[in-house]
C-alpha angles and dihedrals in degrees: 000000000000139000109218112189103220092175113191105077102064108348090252102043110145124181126200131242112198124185109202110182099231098035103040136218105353116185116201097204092197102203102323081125137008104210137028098250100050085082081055098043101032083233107172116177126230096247098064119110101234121004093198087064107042090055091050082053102059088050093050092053104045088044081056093049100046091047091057105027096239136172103237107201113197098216102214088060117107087196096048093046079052094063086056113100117229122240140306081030099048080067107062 
């Protein structure tokens, strides 16, 4: 596991990068966005902390993602916690 800072949310927001070794590179965004197509549409909402570096933070994450060809799961989607798989499998 790995601690990714993704500060703009909250100063201190972290998100998480697991490599299982069944499932590959997972990466866990926290709350860096709400909702899948705020990566598409660059959506940041008002209440973040820093927008700058939001922003700097969801690039940060889906370069991570494609460099690694991890699943990113936005944690506030139903539909992406779904593609997780339950334990004991989720730790394989």
């Amino acid at each position: 596991m790995t601690i990714l800072s993704t500060p703009g949310h909250t100063p201190g927001e972290t998100s998480l990068l697991v490599r299982l070794a069944k499932t590959g590179a997972v990466i866990l965004s926290g709350d860096v966005v709400h909702f899948e197509e705020q990566f598409e549409n660059r959506g940041v909402p008002t209440f973040n902390f820093d927008r700058a570096q939001t922003l700097a933070s969801m690039e940060r994450l889906t370069g991570i993602a494609k460099a690694l060809d991890a699943t990113l799961i936005v944690q506030h989607e139903a539909e992406d916690i779904a593609k997780l798989p339950t334990f004991p499998e989720s730790a394989r």
